[in-house]
Every structure is written in structure tokens, then in C-alpha cells.
mmCIF file of the N, C-alpha and C atoms, coordinates in Angstrom:
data_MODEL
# 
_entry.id   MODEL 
# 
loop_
_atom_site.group_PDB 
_atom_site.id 
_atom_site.type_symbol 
_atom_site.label_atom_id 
_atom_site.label_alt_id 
_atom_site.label_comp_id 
_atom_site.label_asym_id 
_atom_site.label_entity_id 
_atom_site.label_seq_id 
_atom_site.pdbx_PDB_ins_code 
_atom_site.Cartn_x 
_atom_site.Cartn_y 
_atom_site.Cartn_z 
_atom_site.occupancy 
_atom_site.B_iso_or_equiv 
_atom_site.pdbx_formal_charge 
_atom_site.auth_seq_id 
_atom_site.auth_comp_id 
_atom_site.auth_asym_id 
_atom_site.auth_atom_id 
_atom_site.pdbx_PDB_model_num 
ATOM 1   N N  . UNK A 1 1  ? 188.331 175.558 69.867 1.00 0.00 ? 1  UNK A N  1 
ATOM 2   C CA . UNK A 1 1  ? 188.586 176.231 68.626 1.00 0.00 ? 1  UNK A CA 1 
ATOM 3   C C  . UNK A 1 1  ? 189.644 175.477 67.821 1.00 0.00 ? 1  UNK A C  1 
ATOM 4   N N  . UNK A 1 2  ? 190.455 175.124 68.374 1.00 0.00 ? 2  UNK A N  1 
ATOM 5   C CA . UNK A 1 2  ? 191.793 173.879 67.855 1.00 0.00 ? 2  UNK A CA 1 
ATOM 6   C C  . UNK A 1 2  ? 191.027 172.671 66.786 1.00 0.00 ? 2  UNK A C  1 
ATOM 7   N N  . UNK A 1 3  ? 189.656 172.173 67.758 1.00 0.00 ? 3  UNK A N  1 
ATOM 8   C CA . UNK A 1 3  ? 189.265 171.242 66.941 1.00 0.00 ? 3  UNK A CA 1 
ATOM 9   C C  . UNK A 1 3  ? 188.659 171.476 65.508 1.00 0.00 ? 3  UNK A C  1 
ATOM 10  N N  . UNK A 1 4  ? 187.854 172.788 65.821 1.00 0.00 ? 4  UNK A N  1 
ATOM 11  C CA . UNK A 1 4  ? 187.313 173.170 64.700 1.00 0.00 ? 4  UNK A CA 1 
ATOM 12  C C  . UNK A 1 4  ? 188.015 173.967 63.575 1.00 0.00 ? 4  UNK A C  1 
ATOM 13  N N  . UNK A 1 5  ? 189.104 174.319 64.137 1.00 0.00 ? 5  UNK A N  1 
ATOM 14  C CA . UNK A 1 5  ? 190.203 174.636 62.754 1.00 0.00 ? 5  UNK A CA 1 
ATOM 15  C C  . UNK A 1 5  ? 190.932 173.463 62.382 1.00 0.00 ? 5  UNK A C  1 
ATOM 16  N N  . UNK A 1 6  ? 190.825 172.563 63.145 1.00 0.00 ? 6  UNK A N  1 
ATOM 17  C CA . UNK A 1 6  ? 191.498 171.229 61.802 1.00 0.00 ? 6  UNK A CA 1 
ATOM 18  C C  . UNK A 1 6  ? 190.669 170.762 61.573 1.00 0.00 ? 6  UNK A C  1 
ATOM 19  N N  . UNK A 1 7  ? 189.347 170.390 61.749 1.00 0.00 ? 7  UNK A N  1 
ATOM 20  C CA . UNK A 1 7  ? 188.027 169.932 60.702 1.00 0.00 ? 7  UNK A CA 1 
ATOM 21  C C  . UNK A 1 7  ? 187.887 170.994 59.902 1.00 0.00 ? 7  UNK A C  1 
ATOM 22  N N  . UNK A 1 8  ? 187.937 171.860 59.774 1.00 0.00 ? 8  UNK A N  1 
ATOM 23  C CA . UNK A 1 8  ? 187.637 172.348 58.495 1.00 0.00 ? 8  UNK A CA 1 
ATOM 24  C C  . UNK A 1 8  ? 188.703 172.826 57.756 1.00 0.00 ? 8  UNK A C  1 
ATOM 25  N N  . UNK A 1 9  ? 189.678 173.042 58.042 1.00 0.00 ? 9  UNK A N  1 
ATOM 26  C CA . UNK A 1 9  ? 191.089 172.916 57.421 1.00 0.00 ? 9  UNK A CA 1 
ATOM 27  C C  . UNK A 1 9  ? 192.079 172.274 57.398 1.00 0.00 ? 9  UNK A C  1 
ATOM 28  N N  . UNK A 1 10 ? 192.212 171.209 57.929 1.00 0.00 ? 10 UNK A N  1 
ATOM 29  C CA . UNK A 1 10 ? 193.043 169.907 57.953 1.00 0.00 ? 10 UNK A CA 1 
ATOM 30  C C  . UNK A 1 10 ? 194.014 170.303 58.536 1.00 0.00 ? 10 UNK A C  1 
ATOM 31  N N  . UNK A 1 11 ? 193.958 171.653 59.105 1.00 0.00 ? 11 UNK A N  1 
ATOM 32  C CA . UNK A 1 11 ? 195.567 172.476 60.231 1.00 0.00 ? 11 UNK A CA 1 
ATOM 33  C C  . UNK A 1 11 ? 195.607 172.293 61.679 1.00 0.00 ? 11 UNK A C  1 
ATOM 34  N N  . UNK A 1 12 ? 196.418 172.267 61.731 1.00 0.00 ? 12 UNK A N  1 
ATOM 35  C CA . UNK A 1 12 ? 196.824 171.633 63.265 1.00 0.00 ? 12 UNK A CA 1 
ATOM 36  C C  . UNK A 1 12 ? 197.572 173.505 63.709 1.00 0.00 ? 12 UNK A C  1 
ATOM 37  N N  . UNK A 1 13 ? 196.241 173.821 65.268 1.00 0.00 ? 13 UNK A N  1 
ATOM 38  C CA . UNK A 1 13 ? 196.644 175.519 65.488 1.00 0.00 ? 13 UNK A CA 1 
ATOM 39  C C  . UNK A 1 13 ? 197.290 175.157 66.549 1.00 0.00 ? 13 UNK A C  1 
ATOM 40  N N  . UNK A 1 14 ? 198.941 175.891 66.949 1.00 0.00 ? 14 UNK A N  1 
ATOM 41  C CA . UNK A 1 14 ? 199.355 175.785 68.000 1.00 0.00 ? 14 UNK A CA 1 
ATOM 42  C C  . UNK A 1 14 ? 199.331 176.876 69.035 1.00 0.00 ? 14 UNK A C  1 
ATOM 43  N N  . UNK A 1 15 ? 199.950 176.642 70.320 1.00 0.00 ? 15 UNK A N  1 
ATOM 44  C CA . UNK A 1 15 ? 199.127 177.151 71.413 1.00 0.00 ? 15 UNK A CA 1 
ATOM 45  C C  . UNK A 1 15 ? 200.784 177.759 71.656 1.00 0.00 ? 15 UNK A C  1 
ATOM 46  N N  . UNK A 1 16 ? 200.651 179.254 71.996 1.00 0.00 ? 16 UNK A N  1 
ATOM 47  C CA . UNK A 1 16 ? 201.818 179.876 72.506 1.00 0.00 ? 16 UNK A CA 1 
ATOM 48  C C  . UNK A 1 16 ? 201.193 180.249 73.595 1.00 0.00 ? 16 UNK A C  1 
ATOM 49  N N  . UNK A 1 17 ? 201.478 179.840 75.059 1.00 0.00 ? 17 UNK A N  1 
ATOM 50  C CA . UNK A 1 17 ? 200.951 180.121 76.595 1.00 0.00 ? 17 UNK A CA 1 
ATOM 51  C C  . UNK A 1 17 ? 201.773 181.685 76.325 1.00 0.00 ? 17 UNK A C  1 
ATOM 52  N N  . UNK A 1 18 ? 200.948 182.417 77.459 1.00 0.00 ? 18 UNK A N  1 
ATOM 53  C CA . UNK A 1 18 ? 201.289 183.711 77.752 1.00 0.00 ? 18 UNK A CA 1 
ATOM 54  C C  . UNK A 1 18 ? 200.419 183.690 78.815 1.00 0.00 ? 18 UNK A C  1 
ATOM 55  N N  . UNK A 1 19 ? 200.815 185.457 79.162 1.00 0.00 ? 19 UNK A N  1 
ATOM 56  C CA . UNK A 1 19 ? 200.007 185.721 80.546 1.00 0.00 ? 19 UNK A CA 1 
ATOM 57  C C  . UNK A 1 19 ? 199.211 187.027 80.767 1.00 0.00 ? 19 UNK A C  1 
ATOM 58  N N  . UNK A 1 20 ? 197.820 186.833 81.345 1.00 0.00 ? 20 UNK A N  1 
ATOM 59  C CA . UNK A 1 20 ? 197.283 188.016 81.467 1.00 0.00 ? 20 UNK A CA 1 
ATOM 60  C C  . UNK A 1 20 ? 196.063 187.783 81.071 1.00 0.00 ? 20 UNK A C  1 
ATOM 61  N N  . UNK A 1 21 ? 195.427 186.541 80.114 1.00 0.00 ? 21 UNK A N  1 
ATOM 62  C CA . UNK A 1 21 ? 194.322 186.431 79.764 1.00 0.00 ? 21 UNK A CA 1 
ATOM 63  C C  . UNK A 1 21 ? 194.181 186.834 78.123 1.00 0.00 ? 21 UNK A C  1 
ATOM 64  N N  . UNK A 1 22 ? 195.479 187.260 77.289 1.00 0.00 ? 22 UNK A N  1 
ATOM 65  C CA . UNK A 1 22 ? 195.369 187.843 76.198 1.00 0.00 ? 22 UNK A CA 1 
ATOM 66  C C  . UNK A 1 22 ? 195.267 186.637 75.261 1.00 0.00 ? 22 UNK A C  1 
ATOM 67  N N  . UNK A 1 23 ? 194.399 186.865 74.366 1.00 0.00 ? 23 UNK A N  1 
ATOM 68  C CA . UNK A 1 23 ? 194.192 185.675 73.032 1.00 0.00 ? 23 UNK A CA 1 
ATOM 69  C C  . UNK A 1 23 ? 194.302 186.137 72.133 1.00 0.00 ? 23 UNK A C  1 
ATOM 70  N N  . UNK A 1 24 ? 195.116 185.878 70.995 1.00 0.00 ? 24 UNK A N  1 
ATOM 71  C CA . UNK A 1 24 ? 195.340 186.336 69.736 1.00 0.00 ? 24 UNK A CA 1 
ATOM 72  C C  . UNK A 1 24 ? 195.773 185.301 68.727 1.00 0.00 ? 24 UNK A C  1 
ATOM 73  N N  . UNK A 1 25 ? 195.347 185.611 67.607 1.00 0.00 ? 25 UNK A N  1 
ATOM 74  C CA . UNK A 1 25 ? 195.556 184.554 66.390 1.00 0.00 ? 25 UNK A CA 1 
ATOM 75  C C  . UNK A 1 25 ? 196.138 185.066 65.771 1.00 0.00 ? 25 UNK A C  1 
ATOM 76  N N  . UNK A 1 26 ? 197.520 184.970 65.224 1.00 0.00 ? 26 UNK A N  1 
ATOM 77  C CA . UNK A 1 26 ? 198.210 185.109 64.183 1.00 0.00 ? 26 UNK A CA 1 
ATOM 78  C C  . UNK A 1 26 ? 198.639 183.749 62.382 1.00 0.00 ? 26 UNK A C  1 
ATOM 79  N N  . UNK A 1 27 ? 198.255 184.460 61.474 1.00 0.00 ? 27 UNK A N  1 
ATOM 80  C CA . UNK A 1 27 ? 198.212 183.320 60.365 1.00 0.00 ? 27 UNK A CA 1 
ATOM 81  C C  . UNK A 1 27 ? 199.651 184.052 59.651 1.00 0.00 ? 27 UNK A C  1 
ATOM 82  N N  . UNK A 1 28 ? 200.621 183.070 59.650 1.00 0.00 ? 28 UNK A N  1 
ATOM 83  C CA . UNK A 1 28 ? 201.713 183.239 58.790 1.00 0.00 ? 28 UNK A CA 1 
ATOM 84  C C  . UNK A 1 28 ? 202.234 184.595 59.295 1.00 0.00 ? 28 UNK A C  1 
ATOM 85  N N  . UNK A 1 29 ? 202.597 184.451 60.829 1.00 0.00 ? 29 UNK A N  1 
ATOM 86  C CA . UNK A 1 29 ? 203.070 185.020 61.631 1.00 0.00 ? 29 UNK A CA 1 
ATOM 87  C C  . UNK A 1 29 ? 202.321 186.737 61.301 1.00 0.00 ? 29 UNK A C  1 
ATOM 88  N N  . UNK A 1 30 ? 201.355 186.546 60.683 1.00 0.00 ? 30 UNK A N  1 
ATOM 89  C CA . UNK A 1 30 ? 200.245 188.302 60.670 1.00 0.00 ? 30 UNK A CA 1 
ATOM 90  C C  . UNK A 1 30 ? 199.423 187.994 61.859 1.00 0.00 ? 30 UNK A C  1 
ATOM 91  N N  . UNK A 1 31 ? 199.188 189.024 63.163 1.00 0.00 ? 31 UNK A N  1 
ATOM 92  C CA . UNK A 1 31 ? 198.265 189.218 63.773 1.00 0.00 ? 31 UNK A CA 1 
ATOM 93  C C  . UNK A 1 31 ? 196.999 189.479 63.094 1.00 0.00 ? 31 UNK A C  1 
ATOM 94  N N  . UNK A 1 32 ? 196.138 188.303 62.955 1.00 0.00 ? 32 UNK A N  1 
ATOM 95  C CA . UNK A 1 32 ? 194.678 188.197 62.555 1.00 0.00 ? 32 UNK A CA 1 
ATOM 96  C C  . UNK A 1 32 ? 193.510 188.984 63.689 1.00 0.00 ? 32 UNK A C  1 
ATOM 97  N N  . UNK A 1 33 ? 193.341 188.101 65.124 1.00 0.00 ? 33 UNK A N  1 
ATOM 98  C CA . UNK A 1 33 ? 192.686 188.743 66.110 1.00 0.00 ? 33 UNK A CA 1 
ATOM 99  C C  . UNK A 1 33 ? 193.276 189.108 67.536 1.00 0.00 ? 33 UNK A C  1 
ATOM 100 N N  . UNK A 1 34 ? 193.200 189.720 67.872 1.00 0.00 ? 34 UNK A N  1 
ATOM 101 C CA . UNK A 1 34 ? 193.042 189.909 69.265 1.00 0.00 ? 34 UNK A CA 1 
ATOM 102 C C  . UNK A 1 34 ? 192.432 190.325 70.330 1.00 0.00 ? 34 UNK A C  1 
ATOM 103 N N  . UNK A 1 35 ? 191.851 189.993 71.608 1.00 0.00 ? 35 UNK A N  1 
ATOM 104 C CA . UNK A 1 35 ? 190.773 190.045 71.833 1.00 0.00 ? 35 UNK A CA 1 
ATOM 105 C C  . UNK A 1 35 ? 191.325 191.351 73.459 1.00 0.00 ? 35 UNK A C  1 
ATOM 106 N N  . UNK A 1 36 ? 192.707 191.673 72.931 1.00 0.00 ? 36 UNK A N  1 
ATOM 107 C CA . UNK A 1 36 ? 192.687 193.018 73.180 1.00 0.00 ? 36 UNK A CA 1 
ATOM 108 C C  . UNK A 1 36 ? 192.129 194.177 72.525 1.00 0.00 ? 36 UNK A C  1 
ATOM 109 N N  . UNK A 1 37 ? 191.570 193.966 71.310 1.00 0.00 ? 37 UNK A N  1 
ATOM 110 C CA . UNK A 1 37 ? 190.907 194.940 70.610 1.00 0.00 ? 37 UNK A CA 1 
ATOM 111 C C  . UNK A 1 37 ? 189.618 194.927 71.082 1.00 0.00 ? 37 UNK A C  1 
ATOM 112 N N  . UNK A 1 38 ? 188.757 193.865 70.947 1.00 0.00 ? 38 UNK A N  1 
ATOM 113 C CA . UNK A 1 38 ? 187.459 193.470 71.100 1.00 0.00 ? 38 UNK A CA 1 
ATOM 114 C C  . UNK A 1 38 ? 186.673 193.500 72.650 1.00 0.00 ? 38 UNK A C  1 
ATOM 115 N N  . UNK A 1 39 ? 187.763 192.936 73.491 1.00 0.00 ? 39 UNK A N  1 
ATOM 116 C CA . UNK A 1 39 ? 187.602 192.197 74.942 1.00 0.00 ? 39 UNK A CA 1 
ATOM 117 C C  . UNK A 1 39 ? 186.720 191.031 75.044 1.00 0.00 ? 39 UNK A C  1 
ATOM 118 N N  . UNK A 1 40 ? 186.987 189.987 74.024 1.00 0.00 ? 40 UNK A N  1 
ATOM 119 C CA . UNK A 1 40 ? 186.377 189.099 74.233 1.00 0.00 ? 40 UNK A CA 1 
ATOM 120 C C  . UNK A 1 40 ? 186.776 188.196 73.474 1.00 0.00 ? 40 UNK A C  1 
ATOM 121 N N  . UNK A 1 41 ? 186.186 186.532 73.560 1.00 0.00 ? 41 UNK A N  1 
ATOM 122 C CA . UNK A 1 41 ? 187.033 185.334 72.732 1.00 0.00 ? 41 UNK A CA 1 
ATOM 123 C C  . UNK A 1 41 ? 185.826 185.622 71.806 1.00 0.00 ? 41 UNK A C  1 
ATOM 124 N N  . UNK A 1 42 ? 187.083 185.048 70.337 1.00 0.00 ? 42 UNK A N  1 
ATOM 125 C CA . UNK A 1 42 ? 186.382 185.034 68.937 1.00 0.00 ? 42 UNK A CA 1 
ATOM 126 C C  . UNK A 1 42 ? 184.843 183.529 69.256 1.00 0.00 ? 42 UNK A C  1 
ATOM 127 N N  . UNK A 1 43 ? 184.787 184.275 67.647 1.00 0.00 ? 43 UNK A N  1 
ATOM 128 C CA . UNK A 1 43 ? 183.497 182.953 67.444 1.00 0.00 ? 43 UNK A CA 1 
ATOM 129 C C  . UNK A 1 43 ? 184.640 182.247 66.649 1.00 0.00 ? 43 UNK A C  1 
ATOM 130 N N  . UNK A 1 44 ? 184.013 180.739 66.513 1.00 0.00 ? 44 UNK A N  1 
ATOM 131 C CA . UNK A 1 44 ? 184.864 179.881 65.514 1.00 0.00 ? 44 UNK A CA 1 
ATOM 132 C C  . UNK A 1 44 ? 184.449 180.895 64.339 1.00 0.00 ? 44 UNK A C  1 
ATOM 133 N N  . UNK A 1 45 ? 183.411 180.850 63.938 1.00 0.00 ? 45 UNK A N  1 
ATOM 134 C CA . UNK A 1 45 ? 183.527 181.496 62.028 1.00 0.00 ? 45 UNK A CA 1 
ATOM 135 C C  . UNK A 1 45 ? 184.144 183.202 62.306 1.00 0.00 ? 45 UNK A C  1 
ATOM 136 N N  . UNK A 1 46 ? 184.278 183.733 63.557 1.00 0.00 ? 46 UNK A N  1 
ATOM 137 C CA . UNK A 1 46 ? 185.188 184.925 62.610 1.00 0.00 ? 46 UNK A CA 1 
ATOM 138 C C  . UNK A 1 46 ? 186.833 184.654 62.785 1.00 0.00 ? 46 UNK A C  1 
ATOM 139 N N  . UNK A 1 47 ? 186.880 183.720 63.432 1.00 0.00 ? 47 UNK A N  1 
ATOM 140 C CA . UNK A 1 47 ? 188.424 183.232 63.030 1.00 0.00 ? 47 UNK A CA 1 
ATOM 141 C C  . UNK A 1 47 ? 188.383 182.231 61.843 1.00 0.00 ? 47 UNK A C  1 
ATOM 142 N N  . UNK A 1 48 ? 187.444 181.429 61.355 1.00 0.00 ? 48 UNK A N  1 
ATOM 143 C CA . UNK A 1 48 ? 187.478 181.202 60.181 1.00 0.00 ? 48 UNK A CA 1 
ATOM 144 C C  . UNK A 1 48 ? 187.682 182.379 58.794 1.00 0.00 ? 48 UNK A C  1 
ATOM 145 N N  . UNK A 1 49 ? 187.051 183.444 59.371 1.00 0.00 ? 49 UNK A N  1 
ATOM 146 C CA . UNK A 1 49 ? 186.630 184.134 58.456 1.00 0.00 ? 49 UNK A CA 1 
ATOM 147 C C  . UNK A 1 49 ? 188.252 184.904 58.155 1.00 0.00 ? 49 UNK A C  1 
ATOM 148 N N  . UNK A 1 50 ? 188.739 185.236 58.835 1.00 0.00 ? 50 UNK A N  1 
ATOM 149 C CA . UNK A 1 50 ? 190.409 185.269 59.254 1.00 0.00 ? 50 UNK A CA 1 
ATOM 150 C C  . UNK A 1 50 ? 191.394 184.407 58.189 1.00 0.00 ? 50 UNK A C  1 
ATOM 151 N N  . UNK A 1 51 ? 190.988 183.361 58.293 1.00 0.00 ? 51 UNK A N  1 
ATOM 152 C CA . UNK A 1 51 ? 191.339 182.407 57.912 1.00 0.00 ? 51 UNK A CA 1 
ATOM 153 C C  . UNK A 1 51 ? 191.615 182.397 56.436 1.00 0.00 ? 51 UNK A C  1 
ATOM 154 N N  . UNK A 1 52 ? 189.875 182.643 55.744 1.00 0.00 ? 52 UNK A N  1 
ATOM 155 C CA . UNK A 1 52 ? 189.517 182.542 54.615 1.00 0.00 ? 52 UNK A CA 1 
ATOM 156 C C  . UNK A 1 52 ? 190.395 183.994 54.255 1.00 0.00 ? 52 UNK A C  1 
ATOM 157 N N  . UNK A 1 53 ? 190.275 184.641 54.697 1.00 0.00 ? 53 UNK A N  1 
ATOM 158 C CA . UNK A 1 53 ? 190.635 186.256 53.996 1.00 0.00 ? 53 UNK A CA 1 
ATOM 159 C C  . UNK A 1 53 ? 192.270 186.088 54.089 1.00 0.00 ? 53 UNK A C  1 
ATOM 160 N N  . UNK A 1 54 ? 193.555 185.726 54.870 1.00 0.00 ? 54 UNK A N  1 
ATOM 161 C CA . UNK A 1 54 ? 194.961 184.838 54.971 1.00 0.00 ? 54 UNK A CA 1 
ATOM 162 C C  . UNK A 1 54 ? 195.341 184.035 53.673 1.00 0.00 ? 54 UNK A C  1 
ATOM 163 N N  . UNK A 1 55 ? 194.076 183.400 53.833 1.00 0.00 ? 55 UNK A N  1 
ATOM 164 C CA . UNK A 1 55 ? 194.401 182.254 52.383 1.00 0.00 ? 55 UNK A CA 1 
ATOM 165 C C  . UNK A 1 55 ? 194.522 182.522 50.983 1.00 0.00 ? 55 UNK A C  1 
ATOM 166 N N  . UNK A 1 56 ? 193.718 183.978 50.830 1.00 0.00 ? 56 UNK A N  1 
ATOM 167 C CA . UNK A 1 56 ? 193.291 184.163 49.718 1.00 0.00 ? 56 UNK A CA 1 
ATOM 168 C C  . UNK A 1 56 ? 194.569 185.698 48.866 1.00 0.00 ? 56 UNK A C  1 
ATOM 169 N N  . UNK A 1 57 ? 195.349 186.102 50.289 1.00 0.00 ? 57 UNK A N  1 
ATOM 170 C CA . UNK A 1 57 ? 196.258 186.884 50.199 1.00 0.00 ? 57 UNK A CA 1 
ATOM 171 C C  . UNK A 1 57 ? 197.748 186.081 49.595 1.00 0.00 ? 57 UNK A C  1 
# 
């Protein structure tokens, strides 16, 4: 997912290790996903989609 958010946005996503299996994306320190809500890892386009909707705020 790292790769495909800097090909299509020229951003470099960094990795905060934690523990337990929890994944979450935060843009401009806003919790975008977490896959404590869902129970499961995103697709690239709905963290794009994340992305797009961040940018436009």
C-alpha cells in the first residue's frame, strides 16, 4: 500500500509499528481508517478514496 500511495501521490506513508494486529490510517494526524471498525485491511482505492476526500478539506 506504501508503494501505491507514492505513485499516485508523490507521498511517502510512514509506518508507526504497534501491537495487536491494528491498522489504521491517519491524514494530517485525522483518523481516516481503521480496520478496527471494519475487521479487515483496506483496498488501495478506499484509502485512496480517504485520501481524495483529506485533500479536498
Amino acid at each position: 500500500m506504501q508503494e501505491a500511495i507514492k505513485k499516485k501521490y508523490g507521498i511517502t506513508a510512514g509506518l508507526v509499528e504497534g501491537m495487536g494486529g491494528i491498522f489504521e490510517v491517519s491524514i494530517d494526524g485525522k483518523l481516516a481508517y481503521s480496520n478496527q471498525t471494519t475487521y479487515r485491511f483496506p483496498t488501495d482505492e478506499e484509502i485512496f478514496e480517504k485520501i481524495d476526500a483529506a485533500r479536498k478539506t
